[in-house]
C-alpha positions as CSV (number, residue, x, y, z in Angstrom):
1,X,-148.0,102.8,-39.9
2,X,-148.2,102.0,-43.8
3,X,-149.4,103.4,-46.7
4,X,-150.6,102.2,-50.1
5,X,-149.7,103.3,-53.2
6,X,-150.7,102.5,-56.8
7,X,-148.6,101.2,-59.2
8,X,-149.2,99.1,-63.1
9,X,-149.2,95.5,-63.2
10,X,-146.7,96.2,-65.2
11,X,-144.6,98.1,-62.5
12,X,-145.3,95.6,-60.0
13,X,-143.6,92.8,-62.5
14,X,-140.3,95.0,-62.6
15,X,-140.3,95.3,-59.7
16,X,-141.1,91.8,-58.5
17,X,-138.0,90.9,-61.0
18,X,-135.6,93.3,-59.2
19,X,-136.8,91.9,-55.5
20,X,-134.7,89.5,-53.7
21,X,-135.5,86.6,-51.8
22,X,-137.3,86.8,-48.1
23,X,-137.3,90.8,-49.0
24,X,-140.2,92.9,-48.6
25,X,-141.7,95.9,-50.6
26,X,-141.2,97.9,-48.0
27,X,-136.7,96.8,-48.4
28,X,-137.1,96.6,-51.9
29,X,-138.1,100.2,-52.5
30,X,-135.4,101.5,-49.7
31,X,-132.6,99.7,-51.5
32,X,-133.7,101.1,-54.6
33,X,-134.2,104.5,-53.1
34,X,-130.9,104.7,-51.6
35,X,-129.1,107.7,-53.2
36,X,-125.4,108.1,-53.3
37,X,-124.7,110.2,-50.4
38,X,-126.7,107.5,-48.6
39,X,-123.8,104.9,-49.6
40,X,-121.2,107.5,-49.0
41,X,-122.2,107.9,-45.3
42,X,-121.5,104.0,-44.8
43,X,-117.5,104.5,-46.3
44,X,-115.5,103.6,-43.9
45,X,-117.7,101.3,-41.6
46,X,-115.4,98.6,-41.5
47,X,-111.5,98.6,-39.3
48,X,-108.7,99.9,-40.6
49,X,-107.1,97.9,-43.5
50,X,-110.1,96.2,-44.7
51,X,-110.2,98.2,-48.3
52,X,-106.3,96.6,-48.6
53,X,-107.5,93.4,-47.7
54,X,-110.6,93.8,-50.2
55,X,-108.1,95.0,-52.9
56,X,-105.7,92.4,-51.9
57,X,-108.4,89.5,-52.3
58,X,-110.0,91.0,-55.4
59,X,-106.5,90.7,-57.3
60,X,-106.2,86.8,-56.0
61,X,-109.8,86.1,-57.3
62,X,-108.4,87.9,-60.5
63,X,-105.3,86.2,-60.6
64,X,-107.2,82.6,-60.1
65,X,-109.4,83.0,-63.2
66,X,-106.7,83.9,-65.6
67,X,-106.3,80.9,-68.3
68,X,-109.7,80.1,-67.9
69,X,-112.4,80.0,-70.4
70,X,-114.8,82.7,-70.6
71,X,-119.1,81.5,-70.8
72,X,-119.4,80.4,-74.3
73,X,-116.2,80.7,-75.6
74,X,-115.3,78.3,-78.2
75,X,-112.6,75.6,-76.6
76,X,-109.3,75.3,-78.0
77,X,-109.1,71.5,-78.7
78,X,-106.3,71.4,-81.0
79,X,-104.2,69.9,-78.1
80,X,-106.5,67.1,-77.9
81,X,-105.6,65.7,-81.1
């Protein structure tokens, strides 16, 4: 069963912005609508240790970009000299 509803162009653009690839209207608007409880109810889906693990991973990713240059920031060259 579906149902139409009317929105602006002008809605339709946002929301063509916010819509991902191979997703449908339909996805799009029950992703958006999804409320917090919603993502609450899905805490804990996953076996026993994976938020260590996640926490563990994070911190190696986090770990791996100190040093590095940030998008845009000027380069110190002065070693290049």
């Amino acid at each position: 069963m579906s149902t139409s509803i009317r929105i602006s162009d002008a809605t339709k653009r946002k929301l063509e912005a916010l819509k991902r690839e191979g997703e449908s209207y339909d996805d799009l608007l029950d992703r958006l609508a999804r409320s917090d409880r919603d993502v609450a109810e899905m805490a804990g889906f996953g076996p026993d240790g994976t938020d260590e693990h996640m926490r563990s991973k994070r911190a190696e990713l986090n770990e791996s970009f100190e040093g590095r240059e940030s998008p845009g920031e000027p380069r110190d060259r002065s070693d290049e000299e």
